[in-house]
C-alpha positions as CSV (number, residue, x, y, z in Angstrom):
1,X,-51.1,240.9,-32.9
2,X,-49.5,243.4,-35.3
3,X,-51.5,245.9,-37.1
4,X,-50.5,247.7,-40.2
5,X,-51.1,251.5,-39.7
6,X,-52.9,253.0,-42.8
7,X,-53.9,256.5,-43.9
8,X,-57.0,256.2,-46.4
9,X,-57.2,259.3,-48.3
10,X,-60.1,260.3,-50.5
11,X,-59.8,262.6,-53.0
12,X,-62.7,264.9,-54.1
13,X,-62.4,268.1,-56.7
14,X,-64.3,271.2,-55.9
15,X,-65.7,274.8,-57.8
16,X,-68.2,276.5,-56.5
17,X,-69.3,272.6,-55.3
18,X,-67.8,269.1,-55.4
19,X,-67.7,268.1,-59.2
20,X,-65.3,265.1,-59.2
21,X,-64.2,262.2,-57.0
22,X,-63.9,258.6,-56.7
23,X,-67.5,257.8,-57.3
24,X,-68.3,259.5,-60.6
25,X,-64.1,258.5,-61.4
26,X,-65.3,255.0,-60.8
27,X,-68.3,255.5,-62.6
28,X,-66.5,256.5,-65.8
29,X,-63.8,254.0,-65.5
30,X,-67.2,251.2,-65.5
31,X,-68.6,253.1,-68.5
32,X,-65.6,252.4,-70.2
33,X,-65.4,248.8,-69.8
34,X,-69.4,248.8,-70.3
35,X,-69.8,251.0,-72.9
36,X,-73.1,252.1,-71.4
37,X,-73.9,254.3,-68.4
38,X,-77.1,251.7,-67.8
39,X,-74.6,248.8,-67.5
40,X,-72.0,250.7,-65.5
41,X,-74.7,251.6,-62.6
42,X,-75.6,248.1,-62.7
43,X,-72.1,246.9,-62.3
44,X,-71.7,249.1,-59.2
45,X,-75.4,247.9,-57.6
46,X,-76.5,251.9,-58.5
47,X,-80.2,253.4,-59.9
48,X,-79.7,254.7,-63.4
49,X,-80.8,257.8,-62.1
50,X,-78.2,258.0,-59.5
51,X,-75.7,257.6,-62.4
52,X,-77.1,260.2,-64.3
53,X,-77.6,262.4,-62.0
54,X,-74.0,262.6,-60.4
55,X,-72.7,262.3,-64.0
56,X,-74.2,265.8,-65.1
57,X,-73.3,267.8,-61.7
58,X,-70.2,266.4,-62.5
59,X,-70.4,268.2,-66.0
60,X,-72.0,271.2,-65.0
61,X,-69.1,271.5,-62.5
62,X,-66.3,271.1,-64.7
63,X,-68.0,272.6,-67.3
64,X,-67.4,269.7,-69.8
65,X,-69.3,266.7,-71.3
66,X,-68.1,263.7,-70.0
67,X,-70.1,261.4,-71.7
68,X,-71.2,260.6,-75.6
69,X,-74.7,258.5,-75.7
70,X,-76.4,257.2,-78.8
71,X,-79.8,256.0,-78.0
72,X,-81.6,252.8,-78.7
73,X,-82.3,251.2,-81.9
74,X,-80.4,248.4,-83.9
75,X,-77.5,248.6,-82.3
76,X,-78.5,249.0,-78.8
77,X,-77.4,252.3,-78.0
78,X,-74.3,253.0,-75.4
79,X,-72.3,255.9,-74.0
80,X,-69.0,256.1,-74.4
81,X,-66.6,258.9,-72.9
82,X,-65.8,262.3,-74.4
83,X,-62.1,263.2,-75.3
84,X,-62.2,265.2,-72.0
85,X,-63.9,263.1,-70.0
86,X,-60.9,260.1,-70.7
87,X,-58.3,263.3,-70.2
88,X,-59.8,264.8,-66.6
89,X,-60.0,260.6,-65.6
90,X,-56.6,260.0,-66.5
91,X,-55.2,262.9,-64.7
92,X,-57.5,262.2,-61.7
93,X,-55.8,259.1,-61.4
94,X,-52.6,259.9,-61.4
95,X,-53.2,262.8,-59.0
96,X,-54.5,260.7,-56.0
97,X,-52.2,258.1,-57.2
98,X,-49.0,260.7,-56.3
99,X,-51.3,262.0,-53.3
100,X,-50.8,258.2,-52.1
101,X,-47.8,257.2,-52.3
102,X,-46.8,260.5,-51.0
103,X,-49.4,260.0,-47.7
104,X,-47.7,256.8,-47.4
105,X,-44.5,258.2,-46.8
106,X,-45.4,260.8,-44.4
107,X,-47.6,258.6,-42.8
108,X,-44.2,256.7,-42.4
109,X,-42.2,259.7,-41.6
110,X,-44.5,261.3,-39.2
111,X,-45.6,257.9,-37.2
112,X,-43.0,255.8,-36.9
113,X,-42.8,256.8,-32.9
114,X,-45.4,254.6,-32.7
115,X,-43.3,251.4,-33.4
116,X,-41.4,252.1,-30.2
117,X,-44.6,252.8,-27.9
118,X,-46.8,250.0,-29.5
119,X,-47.9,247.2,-31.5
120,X,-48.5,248.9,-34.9
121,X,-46.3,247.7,-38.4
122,X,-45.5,250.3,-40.9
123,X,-43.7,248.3,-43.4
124,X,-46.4,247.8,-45.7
């Protein structure tokens, strides 16, 4: 049986302390669709507070608001993301996006002995 050999980068954004990475990028990207950070932990089986808390280290590591909330009421409150916030997300993706098409190819490059000395496929 052939396996595909695979390199599964993560890709995490540091100050003084880890401020950004997929969960909190995954997070916002469910806010989005949710317009609420409530409904966005729910859609990813997280506690509120789990949400809210990774949301404002995230903030107090970038040193921006990510988020826009408008409480209860008539309308139902929501959150919805800040100019910034949509800006750091976008260029998060396309970051690890580059990162992995790039890892891919030296994956490629720097592995592909191992078609000669065993089963492994690196097609893709």
């Amino acid at each position: 049986m052939e396996q595909a050999l695979r390199a599964v980068l993560s890709i995490r954004l540091f100050t003084d302390r880890k401020c950004f990475g997929p969960g909190i990028a995954e997070l916002l990207h469910r806010v989005e669709e949710h317009h609420s950070l409530r409904a966005a932990a729910q859609s990813m089986e997280m506690a509120y507070s789990k949400a809210w808390t990774i949301t404002k280290n995230a903030e107090a590591g970038l040193g921006v608001k990510l988020l826009s909330s408008s409480t209860g009421g008539r309308n139902g409150g929501g959150a919805e993301l800040t100019d910034e916030a949509r800006r750091i997300l976008e260029a998060y993706d396309r970051y690890c996006e580059k990162l992995r098409a790039y890892g891919d190819e030296l994956l490629a490059s720097e592995f592909a002995f191992l078609q000669d000395l065993c089963s492994f496929d690196n097609s893709n």
